[in-house]
N, C-alpha and C positions, 0 to 999 in steps of 0.2 A: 504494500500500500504506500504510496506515495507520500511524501510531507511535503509541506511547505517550511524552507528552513526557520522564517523569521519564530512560527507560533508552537511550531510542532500539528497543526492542523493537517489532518488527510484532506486529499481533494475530493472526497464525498463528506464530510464534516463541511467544509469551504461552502460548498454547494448548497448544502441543508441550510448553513445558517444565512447563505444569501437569499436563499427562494422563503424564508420566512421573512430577512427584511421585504422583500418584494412584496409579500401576501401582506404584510402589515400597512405598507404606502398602498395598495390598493383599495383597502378599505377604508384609508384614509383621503384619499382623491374625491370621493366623491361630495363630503364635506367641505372639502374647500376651495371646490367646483361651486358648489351651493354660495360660500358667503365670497365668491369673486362675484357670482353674477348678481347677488343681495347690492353689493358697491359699485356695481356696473351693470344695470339693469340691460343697458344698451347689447349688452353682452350675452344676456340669456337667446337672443332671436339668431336663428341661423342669416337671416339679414344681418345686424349688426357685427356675428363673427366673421363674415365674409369683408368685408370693409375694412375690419382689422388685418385679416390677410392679406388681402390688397394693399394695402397701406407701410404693410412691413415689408414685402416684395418690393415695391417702387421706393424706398428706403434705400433696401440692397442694391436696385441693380442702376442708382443714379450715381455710380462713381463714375468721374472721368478722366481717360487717358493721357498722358502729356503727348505733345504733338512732338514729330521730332524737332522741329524747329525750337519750340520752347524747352524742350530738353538739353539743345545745342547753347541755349543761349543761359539756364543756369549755370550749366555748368562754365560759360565762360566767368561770369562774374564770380564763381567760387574760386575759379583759378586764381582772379585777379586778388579777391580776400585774402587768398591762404599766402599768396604771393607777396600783399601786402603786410603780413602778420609778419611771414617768416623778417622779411627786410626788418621791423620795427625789433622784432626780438634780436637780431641781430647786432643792433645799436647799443 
């Protein structure tokens, strides 16, 4: 039977005592499923959850890329920085 070195736990001990925390947050989920949507009423309706979905999607996907152009032109002005630094420490 296997251990894990840190407990001395088997990997079917391991296992038992995850799928009991599991069973325990499931019975808990649903409670506090209940007092999210009590503080967000908006929230109980498959309308309002859908809105929130969409709203975190168009969050994630409004990053935007640097253009090469503007990536040519940071880094010239970091050049000129670093270039500036080194000269002054130099002094």
């Amino acid at each position: 039977m296997p251990r894990t070195p840190s407990r001395g736990l088997s990997v079917e001990k391991l296992r038992e005592l995850a799928r009991a925390g599991a069973a325990e947050a499931l019975t808990r989920l649903p409670a506090e499923i209940g007092a999210i949507e009590r503080a967000f009423p908006e929230l109980a309706s498959a309308k309002g959850r859908e809105a929130v979905r969409g709203s975190s999607k168009k969050a994630r996907t409004r990053t935007q890329r640097m253009s090469t152009a503007a990536r040519k032109a940071v880094s010239q002005r970091m050049k000129k920085y670093w270039e500036e630094r080194r000269k002054a420490r130099a002094k």
